[in-house]
One Martini backbone bead per residue (centre of mass of N, CA, C, O) as a GRO file, in nm:
protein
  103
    1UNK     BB    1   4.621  14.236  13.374
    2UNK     BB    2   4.308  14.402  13.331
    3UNK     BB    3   3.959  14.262  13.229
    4UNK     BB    4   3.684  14.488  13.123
    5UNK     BB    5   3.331  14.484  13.164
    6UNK     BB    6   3.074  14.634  12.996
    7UNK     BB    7   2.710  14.592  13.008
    8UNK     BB    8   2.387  14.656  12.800
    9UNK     BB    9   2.151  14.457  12.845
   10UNK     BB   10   1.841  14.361  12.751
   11UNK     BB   11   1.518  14.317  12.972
   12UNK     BB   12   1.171  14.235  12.822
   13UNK     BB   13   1.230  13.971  12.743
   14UNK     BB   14   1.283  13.654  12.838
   15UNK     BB   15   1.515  13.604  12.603
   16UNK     BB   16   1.673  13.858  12.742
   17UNK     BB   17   1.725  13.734  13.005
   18UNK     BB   18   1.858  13.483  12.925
   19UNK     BB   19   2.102  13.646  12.762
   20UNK     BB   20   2.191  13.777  13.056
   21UNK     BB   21   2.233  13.522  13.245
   22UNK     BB   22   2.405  13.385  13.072
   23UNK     BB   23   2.652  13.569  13.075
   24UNK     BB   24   2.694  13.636  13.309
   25UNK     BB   25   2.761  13.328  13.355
   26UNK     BB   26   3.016  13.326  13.180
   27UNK     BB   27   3.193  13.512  13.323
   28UNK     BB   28   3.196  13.331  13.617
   29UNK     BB   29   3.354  13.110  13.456
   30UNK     BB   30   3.588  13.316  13.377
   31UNK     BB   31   3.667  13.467  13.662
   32UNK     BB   32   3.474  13.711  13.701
   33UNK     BB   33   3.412  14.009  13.878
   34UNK     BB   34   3.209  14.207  14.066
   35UNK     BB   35   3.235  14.601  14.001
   36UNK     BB   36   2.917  14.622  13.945
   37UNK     BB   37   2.675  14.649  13.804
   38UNK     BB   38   2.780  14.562  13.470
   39UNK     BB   39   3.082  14.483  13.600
   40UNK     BB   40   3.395  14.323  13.490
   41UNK     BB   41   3.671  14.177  13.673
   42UNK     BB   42   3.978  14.038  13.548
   43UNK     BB   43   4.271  13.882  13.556
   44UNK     BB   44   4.598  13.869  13.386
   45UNK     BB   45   4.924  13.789  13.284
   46UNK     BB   46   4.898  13.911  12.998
   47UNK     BB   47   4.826  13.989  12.718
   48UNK     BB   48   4.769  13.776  12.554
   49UNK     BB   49   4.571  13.662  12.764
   50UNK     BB   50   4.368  13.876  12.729
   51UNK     BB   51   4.321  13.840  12.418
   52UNK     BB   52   4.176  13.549  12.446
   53UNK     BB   53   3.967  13.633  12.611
   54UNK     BB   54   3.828  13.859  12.412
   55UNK     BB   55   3.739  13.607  12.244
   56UNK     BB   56   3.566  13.493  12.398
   57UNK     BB   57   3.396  13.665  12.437
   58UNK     BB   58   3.319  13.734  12.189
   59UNK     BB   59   3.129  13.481  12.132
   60UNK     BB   60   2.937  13.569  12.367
   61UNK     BB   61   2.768  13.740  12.276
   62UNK     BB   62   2.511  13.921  12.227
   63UNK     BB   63   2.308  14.037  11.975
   64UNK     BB   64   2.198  14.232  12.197
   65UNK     BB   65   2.370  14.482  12.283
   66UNK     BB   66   2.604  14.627  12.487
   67UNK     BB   67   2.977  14.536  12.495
   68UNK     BB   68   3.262  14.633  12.683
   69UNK     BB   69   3.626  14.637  12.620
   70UNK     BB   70   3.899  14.646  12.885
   71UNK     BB   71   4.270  14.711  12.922
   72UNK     BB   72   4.474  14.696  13.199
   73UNK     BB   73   4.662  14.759  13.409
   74UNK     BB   74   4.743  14.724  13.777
   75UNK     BB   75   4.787  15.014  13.825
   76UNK     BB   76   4.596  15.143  13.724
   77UNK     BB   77   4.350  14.996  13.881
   78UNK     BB   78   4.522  15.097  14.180
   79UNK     BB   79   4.391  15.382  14.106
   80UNK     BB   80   4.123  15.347  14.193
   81UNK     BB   81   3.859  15.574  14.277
   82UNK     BB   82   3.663  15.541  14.557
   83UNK     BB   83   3.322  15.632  14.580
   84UNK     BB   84   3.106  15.855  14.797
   85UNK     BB   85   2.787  15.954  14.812
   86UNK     BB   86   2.615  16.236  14.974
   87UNK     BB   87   2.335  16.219  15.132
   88UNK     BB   88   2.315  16.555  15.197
   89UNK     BB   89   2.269  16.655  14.908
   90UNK     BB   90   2.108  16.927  14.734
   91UNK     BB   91   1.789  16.801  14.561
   92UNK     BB   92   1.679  17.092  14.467
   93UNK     BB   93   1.843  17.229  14.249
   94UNK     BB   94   1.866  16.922  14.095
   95UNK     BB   95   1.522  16.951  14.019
   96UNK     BB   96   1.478  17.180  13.891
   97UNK     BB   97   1.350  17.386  13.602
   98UNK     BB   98   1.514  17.520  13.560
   99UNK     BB   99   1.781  17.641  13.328
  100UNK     BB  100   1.921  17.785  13.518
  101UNK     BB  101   2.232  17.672  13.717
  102UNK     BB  102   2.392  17.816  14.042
  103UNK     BB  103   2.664  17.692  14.202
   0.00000   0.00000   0.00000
């Protein structure tokens, strides 16, 4: 099993970085890797073991931010399609004040 969180945590005042330091820190301790900025992923042995994880972040959470947790399988996880976008795609039609863009 992986479990997978997703946060949006406010950073505008100094506490509010600090709650978003803490946390990202307290992932780090708990043995999750960072898949992109605000988005950290663990495996775990078992169903159990993920809940039991996930009842550790509910304690951890900041009190301001929303903070999302997904678990998913193995498989389902090595099913994940990394892209990358075209440095090269037409950023004019999609700048456009047009109300109707057809593509």
């Amino acid at each position: 099993m992986r479990v997978i969180v997703f946060y949006d945590l406010p950073t505008l005042s100094s506490r509010e970085r600090s709650e978003h330091h803490r946390f990202r820190k307290f992932l780090r301790r708990e043995g999750f890797i960072m898949m992109q900025e605000s988005v950290y992923s663990k495996i775990t042995l078992n169903a159990g073991a993920a809940n039991l994880l996930k009842n550790r972040i509910k304690k951890n959470v900041p009190k301001i931010g929303l903070v999302q947790l997904m678990t998913i399988t193995e498989k389902q996880y090595a099913d994940i399609e990394y892209l990358v976008g075209n440095p090269n795609c037409n950023t004019d039609t999609l700048n456009s004040t047009s109300r109707l863009v057809v593509f």
